[in-house]
C-alpha positions in Angstrom: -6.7 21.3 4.0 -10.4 20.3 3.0 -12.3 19.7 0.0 -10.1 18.5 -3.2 -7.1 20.4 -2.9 -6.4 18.9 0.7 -7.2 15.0 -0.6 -7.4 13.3 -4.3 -10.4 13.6 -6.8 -10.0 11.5 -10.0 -13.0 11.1 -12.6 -12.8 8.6 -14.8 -14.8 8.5 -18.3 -16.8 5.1 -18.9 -18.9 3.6 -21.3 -22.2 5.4 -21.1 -25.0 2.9 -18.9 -28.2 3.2 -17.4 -27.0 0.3 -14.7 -23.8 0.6 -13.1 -22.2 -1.1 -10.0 -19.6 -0.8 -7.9 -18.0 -3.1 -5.3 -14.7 -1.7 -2.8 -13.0 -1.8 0.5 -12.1 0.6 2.4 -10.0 1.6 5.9 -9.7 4.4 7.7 -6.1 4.2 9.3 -5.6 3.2 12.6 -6.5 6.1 15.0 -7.8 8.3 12.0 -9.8 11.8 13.1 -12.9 11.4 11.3 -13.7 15.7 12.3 -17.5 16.0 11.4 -16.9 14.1 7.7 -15.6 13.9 4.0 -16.3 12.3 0.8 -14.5 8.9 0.1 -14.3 5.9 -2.4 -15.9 5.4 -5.8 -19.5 6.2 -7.0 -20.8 7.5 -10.4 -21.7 10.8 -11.9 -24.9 11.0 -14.2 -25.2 13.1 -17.4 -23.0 16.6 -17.3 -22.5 15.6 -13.5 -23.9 17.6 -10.8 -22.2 17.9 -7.5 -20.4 20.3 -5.0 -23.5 22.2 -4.5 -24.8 22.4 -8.0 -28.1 21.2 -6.5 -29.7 23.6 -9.0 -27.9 21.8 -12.5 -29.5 18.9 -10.4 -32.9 19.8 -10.7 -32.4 20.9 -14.3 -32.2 17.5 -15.1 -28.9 18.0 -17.1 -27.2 15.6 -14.5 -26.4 14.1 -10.8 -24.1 11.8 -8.8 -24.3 9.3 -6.6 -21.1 9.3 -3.9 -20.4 7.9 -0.5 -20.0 10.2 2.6 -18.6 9.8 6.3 -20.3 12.3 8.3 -21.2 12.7 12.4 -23.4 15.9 11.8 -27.1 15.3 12.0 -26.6 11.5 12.5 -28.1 9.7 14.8 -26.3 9.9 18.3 -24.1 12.1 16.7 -21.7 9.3 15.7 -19.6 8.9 12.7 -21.4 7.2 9.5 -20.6 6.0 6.5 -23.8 7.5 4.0 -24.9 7.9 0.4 -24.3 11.0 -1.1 -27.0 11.6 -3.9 -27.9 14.3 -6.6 -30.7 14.3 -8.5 -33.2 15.7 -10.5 -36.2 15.3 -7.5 -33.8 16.5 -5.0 -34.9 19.8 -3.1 -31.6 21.3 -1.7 -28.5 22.7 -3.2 -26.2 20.0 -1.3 -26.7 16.4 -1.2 -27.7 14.0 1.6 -29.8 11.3 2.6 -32.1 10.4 5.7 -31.0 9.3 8.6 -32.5 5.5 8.2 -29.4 5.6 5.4 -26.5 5.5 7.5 -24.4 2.6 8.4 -24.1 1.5 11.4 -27.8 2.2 12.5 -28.5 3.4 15.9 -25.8 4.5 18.3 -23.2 2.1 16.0 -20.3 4.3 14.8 -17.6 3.2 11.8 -13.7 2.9 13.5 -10.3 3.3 12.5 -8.1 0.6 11.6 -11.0 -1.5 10.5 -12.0 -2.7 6.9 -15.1 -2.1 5.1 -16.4 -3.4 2.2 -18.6 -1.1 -0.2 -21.7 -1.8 -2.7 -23.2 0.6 -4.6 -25.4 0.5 -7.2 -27.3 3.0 -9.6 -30.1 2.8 -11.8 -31.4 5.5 -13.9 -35.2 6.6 -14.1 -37.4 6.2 -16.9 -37.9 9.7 -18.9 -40.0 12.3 -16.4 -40.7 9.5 -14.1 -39.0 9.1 -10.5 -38.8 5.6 -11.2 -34.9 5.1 -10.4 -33.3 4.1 -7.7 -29.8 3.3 -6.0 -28.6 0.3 -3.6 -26.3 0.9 -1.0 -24.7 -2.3 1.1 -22.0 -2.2 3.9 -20.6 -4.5 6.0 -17.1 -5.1 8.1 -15.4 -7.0 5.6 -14.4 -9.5 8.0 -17.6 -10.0 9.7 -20.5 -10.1 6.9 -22.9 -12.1 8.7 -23.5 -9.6 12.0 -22.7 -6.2 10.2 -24.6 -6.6 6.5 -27.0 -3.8 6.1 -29.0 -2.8 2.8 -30.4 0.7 1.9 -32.5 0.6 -1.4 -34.2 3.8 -2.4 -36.4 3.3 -5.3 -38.1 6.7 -6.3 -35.2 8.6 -7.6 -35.9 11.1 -10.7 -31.9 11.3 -11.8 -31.7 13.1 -14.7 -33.7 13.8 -18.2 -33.5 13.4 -21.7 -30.2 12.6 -22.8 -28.7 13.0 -19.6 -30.5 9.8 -18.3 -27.3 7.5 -18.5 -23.8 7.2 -16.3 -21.4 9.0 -17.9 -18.1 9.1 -14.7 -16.5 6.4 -12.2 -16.0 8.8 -9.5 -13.3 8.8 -6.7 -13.7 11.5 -4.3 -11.1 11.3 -0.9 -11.2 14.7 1.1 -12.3 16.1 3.9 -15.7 18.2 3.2 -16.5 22.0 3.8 -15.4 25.1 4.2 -12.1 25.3 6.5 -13.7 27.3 9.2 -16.8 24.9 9.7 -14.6 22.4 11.3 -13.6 20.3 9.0 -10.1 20.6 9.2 -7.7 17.6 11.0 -4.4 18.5 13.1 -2.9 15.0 12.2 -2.6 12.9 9.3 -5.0 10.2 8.3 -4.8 7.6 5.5 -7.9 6.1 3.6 -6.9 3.0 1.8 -9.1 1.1 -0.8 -9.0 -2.7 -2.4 -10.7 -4.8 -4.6 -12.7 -2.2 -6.6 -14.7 -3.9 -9.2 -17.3 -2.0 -11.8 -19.9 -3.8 -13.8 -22.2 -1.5 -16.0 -25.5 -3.4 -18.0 
């Protein structure tokens, strides 16, 4: 099955922040079939939460989400990535997605099975009507910081408006993403486990 009802989503009220972080690891289990992508570990919804498509409560400004993907479609070489998952007030589409200068590994570099991961992500909201926001997103193999660190910062992010300007959900999405008959859809069993998940808000 894909989306939620094949996987686990669990949202988690926190104290309302305009800075929130969050630190994991993560493994795909050994000989996992990654099958063009999903939505896994922790991020953070913004306002009323915008997501599954709701690009246009997005662009209302009456909330986003910030989320991390694995993904092979569009990447480069067509290899599987680990990616942020955004929505937000300045985003133009109805589904979220970053560019391709996003995705971990870079170049023809592909995430594997059986190997741990470790996760940063950070949010930070926008001033009011200004796309002044941003997010950081760090991933390396956990075991092997030094040669696999990489840092994505995007700084020109118009989350949310008003009221809705603040962190309102921990998020923890684990499924596979999109409609059964766009491929999506595994044969075998796979496992995603997580550890040391730490959240700091200022």
């Amino acid at each position: 099955m894909v989306n939620w009802q094949g996987g686990l989503v669990a949202y988690s009220d926190i104290p309302n922040a305009a800075n929130y972080e969050v630190k994991f690891n993560i493994k795909f289990s050994s000989g996992f079939n990654f099958q063009k992508g999903g939505k896994a570990g922790f991020g953070f919804g913004v306002g009323q939460v915008a997501a599954g498509g709701e690009g246009a409560k997005a662009r209302s400004g009456a909330g986003g989400s910030y989320r991390l993907m694995w993904t092979n479609v569009g990447t480069q070489s067509g290899k599987f990535k680990f990616k942020p998952y955004a929505y937000f007030q300045s985003m133009t589409g109805d589904f979220g997605g970053e560019a391709s200068s996003s995705e971990y590994p870079a170049g023809s570099g592909e995430i594997q099975s059986g190997v741990w991961y470790t996760v940063y992500m950070q949010i930070n909201m926008n001033s009011e009507g200004t796309a002044n926001g941003k997010y950081i997103f760090d991933v390396w193999e956990t075991d092997n910081k030094l040669a696999t660190y990489k840092r994505v910062e995007r700084t020109n992010i118009n989350w949310a408006s008003g009221a809705n300007r603040t962190v309102t959900q921990l998020m923890c999405d684990t499924f596979r993403g999109g409609a059964a008959n766009d491929g999506y859809e595994s044969g075998s069993d796979g496992w995603i486990s997580y550890d040391e998940v730490t959240v700091n808000n200022w």
